[in-house]
Backbone bond lengths (Angstrom), bond angles and torsions (degrees), N, CA, C in turn:
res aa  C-N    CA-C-N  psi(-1)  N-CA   C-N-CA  omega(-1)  CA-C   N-CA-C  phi
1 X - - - 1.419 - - 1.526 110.40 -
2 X 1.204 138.57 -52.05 1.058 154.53 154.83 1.499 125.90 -33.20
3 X 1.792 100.80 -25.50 1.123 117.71 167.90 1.898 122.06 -82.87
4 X 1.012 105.46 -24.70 1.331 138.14 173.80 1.209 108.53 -103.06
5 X 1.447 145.23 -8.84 1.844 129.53 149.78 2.012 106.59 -78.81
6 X 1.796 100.83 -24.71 1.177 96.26 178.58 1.702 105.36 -82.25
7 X 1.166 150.36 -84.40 1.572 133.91 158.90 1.323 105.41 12.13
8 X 1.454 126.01 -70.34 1.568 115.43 -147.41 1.506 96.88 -74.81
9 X 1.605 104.52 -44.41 1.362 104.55 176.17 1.470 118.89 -61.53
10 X 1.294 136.23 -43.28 1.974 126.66 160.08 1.247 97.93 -45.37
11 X 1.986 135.06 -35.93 1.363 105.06 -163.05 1.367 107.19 -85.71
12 X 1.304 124.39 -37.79 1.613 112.05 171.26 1.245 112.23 -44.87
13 X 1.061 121.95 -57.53 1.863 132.11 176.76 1.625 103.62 -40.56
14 X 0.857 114.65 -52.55 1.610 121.59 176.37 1.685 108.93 -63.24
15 X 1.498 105.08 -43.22 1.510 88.65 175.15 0.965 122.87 -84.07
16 X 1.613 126.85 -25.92 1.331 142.59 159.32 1.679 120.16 -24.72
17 X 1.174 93.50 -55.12 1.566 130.37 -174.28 1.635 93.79 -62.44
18 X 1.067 118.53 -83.14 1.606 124.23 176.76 1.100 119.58 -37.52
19 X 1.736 121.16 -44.12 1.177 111.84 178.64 1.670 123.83 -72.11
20 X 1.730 96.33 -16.23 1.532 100.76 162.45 1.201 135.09 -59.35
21 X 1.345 110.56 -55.31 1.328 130.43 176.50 1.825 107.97 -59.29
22 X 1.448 108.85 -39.88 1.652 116.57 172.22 1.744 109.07 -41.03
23 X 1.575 92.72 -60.72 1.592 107.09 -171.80 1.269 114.85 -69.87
24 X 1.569 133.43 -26.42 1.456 131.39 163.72 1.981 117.36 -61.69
25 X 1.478 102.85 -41.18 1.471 116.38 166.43 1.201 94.62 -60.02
26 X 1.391 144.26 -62.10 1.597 115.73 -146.99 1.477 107.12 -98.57
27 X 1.296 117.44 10.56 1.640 141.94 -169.84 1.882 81.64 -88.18
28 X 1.510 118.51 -73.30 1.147 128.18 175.12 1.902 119.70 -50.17
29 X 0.886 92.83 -32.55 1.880 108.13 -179.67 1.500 100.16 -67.23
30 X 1.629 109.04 -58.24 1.174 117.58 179.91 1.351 134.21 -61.00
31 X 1.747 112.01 -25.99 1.510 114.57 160.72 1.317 113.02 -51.15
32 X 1.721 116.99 -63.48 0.973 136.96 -165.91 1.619 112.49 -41.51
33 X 1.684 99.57 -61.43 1.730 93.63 165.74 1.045 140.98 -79.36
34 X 1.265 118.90 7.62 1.624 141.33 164.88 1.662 95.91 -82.26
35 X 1.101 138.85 -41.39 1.230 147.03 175.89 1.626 99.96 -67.97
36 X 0.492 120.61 -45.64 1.645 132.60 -157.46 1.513 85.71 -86.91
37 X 1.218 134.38 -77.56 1.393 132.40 -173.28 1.598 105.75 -45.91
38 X 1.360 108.26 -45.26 1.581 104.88 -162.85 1.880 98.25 -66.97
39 X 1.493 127.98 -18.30 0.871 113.01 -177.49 1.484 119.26 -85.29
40 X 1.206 118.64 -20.55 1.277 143.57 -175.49 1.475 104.80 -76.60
41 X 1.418 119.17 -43.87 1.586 139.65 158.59 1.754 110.02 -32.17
42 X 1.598 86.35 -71.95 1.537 103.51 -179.54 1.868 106.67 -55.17
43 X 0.711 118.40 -50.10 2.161 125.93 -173.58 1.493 72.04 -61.75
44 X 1.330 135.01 -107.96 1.436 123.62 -152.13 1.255 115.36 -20.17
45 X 0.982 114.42 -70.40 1.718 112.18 179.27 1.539 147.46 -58.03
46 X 1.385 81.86 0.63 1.777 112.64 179.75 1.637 84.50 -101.22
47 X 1.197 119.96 -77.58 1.080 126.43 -166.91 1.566 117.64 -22.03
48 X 1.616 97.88 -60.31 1.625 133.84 162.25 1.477 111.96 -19.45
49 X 1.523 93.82 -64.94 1.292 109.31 -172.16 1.447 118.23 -79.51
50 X 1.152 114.85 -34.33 1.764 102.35 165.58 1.458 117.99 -56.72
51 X 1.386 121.09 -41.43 1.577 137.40 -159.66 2.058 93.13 -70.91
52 X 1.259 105.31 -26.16 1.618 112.86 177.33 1.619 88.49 -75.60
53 X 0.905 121.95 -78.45 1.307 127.82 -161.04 1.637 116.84 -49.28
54 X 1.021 108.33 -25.20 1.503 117.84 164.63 1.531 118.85 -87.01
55 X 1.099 118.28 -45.10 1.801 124.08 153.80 1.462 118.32 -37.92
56 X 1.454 112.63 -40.36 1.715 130.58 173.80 1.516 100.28 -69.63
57 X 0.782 113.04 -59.77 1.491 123.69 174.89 1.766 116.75 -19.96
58 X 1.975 94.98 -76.32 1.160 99.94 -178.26 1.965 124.06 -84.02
59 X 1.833 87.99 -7.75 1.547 80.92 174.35 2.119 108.16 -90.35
60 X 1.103 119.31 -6.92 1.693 117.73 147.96 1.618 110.81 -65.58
61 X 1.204 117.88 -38.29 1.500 105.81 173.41 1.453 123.51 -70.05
62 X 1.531 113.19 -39.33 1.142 103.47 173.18 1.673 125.26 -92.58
63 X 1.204 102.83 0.56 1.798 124.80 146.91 1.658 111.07 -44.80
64 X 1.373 100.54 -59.98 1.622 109.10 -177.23 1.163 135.22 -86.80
65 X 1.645 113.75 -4.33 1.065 151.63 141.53 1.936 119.80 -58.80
66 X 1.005 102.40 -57.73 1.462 101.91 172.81 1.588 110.86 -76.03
67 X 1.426 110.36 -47.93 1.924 90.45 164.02 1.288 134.83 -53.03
68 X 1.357 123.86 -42.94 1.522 131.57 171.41 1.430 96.47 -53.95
69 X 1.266 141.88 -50.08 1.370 149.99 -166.59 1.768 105.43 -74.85
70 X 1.305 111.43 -23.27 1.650 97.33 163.15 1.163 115.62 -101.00
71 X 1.444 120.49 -28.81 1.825 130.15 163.17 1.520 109.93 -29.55
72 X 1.374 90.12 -46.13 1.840 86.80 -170.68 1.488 117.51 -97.18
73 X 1.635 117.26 -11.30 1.083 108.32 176.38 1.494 116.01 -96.11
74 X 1.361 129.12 -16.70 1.799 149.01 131.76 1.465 99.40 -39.51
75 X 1.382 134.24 -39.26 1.307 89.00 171.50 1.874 115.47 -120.27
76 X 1.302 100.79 18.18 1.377 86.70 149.35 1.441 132.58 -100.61
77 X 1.702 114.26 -8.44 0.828 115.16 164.41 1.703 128.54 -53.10
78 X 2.037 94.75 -67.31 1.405 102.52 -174.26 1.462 120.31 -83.81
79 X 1.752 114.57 14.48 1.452 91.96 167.53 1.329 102.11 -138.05
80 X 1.644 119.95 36.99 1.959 136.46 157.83 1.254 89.32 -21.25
81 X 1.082 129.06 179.53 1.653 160.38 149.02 1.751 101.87 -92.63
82 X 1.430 109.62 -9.05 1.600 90.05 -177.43 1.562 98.41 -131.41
83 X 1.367 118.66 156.77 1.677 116.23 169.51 1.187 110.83 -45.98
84 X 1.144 108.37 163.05 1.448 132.78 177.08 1.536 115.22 -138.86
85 X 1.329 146.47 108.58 1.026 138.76 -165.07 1.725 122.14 -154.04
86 X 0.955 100.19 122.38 2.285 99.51 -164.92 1.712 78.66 -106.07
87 X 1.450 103.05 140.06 1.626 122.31 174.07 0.927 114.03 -141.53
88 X 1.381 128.14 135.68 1.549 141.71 174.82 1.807 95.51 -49.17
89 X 1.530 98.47 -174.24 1.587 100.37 -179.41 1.666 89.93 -91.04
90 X 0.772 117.03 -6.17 1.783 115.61 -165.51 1.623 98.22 -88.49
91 X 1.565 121.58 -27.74 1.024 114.12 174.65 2.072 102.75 115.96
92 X 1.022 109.28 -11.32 1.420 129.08 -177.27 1.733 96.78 -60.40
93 X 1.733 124.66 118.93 1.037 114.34 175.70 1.596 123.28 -87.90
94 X 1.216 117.09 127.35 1.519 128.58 -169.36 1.926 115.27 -62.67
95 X 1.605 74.45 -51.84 1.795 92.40 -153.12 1.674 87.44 -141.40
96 X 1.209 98.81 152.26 1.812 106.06 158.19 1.367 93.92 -152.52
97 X 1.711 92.54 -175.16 2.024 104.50 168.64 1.486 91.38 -114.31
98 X 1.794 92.22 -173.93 1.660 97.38 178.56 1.657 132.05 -67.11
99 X 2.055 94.86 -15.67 1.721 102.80 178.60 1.000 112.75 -77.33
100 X 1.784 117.58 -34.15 1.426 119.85 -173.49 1.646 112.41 -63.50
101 X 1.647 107.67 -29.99 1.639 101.91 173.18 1.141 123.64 -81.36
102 X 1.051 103.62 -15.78 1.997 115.00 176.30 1.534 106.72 -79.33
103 X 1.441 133.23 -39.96 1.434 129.25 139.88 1.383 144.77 -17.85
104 X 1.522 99.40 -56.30 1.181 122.14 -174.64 1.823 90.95 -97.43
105 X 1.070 134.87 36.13 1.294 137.93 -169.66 1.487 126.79 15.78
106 X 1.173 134.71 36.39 1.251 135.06 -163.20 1.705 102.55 -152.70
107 X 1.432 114.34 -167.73 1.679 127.80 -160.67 1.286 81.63 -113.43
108 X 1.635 103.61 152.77 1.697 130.54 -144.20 1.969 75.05 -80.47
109 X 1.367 108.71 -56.68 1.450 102.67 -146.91 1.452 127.01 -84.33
110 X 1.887 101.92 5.98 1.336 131.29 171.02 1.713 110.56 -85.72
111 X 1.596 93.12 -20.50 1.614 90.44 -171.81 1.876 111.37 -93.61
112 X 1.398 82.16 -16.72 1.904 88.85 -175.77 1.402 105.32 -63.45
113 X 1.224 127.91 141.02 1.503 156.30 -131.28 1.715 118.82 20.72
114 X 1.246 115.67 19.70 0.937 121.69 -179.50 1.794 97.34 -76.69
115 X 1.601 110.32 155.12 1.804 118.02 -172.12 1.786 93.90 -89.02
116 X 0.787 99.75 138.21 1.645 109.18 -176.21 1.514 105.22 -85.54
117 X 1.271 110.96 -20.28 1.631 106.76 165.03 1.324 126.84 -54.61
118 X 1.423 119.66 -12.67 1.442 135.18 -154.30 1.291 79.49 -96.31
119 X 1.363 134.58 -32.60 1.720 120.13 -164.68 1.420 117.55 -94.73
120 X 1.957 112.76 -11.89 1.316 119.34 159.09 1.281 128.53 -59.38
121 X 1.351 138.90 108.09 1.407 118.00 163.74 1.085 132.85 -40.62
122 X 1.217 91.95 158.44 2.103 89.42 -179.04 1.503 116.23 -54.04
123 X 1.485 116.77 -35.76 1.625 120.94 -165.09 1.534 88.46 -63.18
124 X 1.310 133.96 -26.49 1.401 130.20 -152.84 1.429 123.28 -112.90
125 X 1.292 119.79 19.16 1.337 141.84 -97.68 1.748 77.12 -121.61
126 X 1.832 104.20 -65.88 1.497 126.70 167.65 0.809 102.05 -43.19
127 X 1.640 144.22 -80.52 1.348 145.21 -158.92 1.611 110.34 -28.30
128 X 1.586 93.88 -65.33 1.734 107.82 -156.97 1.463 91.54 -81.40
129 X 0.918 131.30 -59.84 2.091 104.22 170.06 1.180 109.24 -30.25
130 X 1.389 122.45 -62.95 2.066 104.91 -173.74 1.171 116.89 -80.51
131 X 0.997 132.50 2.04 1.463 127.49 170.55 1.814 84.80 -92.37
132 X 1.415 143.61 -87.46 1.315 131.97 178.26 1.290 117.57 -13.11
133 X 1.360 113.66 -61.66 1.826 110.89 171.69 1.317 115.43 -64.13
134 X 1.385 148.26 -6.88 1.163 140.80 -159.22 1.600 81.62 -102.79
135 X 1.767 99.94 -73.52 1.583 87.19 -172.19 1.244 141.05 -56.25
136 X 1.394 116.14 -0.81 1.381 105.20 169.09 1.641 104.66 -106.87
137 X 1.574 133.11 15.52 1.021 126.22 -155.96 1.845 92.91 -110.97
138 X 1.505 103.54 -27.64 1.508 105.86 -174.61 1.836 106.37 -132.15
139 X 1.240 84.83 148.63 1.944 82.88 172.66 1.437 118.77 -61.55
140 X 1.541 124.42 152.79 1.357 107.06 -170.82 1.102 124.50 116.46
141 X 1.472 116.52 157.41 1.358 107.22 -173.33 1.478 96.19 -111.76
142 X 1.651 106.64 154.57 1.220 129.31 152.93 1.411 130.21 -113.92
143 X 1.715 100.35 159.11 1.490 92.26 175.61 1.585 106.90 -128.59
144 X 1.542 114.47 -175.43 1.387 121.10 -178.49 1.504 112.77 -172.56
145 X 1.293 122.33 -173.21 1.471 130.70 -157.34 1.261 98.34 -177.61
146 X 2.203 104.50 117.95 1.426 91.82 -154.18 1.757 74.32 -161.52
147 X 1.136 115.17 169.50 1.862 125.31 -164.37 1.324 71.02 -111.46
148 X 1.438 112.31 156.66 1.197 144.00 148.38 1.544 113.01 -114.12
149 X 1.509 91.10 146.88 1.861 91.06 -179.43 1.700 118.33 144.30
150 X 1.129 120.53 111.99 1.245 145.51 -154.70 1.077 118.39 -102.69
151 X 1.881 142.03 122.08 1.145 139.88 171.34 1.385 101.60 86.69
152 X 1.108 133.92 -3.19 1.570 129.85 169.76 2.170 98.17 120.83
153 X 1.144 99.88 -6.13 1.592 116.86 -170.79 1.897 99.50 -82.02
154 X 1.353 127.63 120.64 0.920 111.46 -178.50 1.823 100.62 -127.80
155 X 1.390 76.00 135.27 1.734 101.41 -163.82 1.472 106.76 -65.21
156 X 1.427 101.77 -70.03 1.812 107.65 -164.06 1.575 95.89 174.96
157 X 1.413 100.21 156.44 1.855 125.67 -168.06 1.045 98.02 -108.48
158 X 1.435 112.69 119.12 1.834 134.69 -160.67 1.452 100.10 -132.57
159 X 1.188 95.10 134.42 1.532 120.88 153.43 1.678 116.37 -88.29
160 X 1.560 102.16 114.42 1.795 104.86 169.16 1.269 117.45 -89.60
161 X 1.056 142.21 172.74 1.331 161.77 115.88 1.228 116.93 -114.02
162 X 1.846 103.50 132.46 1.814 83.64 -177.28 1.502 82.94 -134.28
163 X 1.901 130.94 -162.74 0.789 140.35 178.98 1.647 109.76 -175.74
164 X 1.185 129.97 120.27 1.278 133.36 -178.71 1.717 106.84 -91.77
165 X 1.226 97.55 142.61 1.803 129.49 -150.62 1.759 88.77 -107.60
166 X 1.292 115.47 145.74 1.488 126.96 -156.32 1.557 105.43 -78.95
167 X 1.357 131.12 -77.90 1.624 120.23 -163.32 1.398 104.30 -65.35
168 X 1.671 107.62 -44.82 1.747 111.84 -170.71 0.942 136.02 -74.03
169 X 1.332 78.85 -17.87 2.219 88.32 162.26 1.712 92.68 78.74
170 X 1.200 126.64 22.37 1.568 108.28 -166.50 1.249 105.86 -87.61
171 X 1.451 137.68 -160.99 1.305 139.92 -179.76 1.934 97.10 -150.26
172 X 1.437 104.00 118.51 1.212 99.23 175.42 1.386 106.24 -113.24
173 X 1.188 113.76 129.35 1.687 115.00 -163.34 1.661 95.50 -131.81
174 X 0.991 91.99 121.91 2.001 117.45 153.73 1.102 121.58 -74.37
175 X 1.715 132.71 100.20 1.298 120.54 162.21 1.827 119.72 -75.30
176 X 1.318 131.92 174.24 1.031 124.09 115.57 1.611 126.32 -144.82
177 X 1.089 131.60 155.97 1.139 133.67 159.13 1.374 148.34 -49.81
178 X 1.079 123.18 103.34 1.531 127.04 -150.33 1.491 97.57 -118.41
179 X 1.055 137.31 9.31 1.251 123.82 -167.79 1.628 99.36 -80.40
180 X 0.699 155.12 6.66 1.531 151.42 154.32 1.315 109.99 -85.13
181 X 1.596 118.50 -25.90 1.832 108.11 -177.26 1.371 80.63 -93.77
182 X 1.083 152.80 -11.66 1.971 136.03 177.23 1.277 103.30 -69.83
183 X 1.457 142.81 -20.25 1.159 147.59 -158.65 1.325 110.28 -81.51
């Protein structure tokens, strides 16, 4: 019996032993792939980081791209040779450019929500109601020919075109001034 507690006891010792030597190997295994991962870690994150840096890249380009692209549409808008003007259906002005306020004789930012009916003369009074009711009554653009001029002061004889814009219901209308071809 004694002979057999010593056996079992060398064999634990033996496995003991193995399992030491097991756990120093995978102690060593395990640097290695901790090393190995951490390098693989590191390439991702380089990698990572260029693919940012190139994303930065093209979102400054298309940064500088979309400014040049409002530069030019700010200034063809606000310095046309002809009005420019978005109106509620009520006639309430939204937006203009700088000709449309020089028309309507006054400063761009005195005229914003001001009713643009106020700048029709009375003789013209009919006109720009049915041309207003038409265009918002049918798709399409309309046009008209109507005095402008306020307080008995008459500005200048304009040609509109307007056209109403789909969810907002807005009315973007083009003046221009013709009072020199009426002459």
């Amino acid at each position: 019996m004694n002979k057999e507690k010593r056996n079992f006891t060398d064999d634990q010792m033996l496995r003991r032993n193995a399992e030491e030597l097991l756990k120093k190997k995978q102690d060593k295994m395990d640097k290695v792939v901790m090393e190995t991962d951490s390098i693989k870690l590191l390439h991702e994150l380089q990698v990572h980081q260029i693919e940012l840096e190139m994303q930065n890249e093209e979102l400054i380009q298309a940064n500088a791209t979309a400014e040049a692209a409002l530069k030019k549409y700010t200034m063809l808008y606000d310095f046309a040779p002809m009005g420019y003007f978005t109106l509620d259906p009520d006639g309430t002005i939204d937006e203009l450019n700088f000709t449309g306020a020089e028309m309507l004789g006054d400063k761009r930012f005195s005229l914003v929500n001001s009713n643009f009916k106020l700048f029709v003369s009375e003789d013209s009074q009919k006109v720009f109601d049915k041309f207003l009711s038409k265009i918002y009554s049918k798709k399409g653009k309309e046009s008209c020919e109507v005095k402008l001029g306020y307080n008995g002061n008459k500005l200048c004889t304009a040609y509109m075109e307007g056209i109403v814009t789909g969810d907002d219901r807005k009315c973007l209308l083009s003046v221009v001034d013709i009072t020199d071809f009426k002459k």
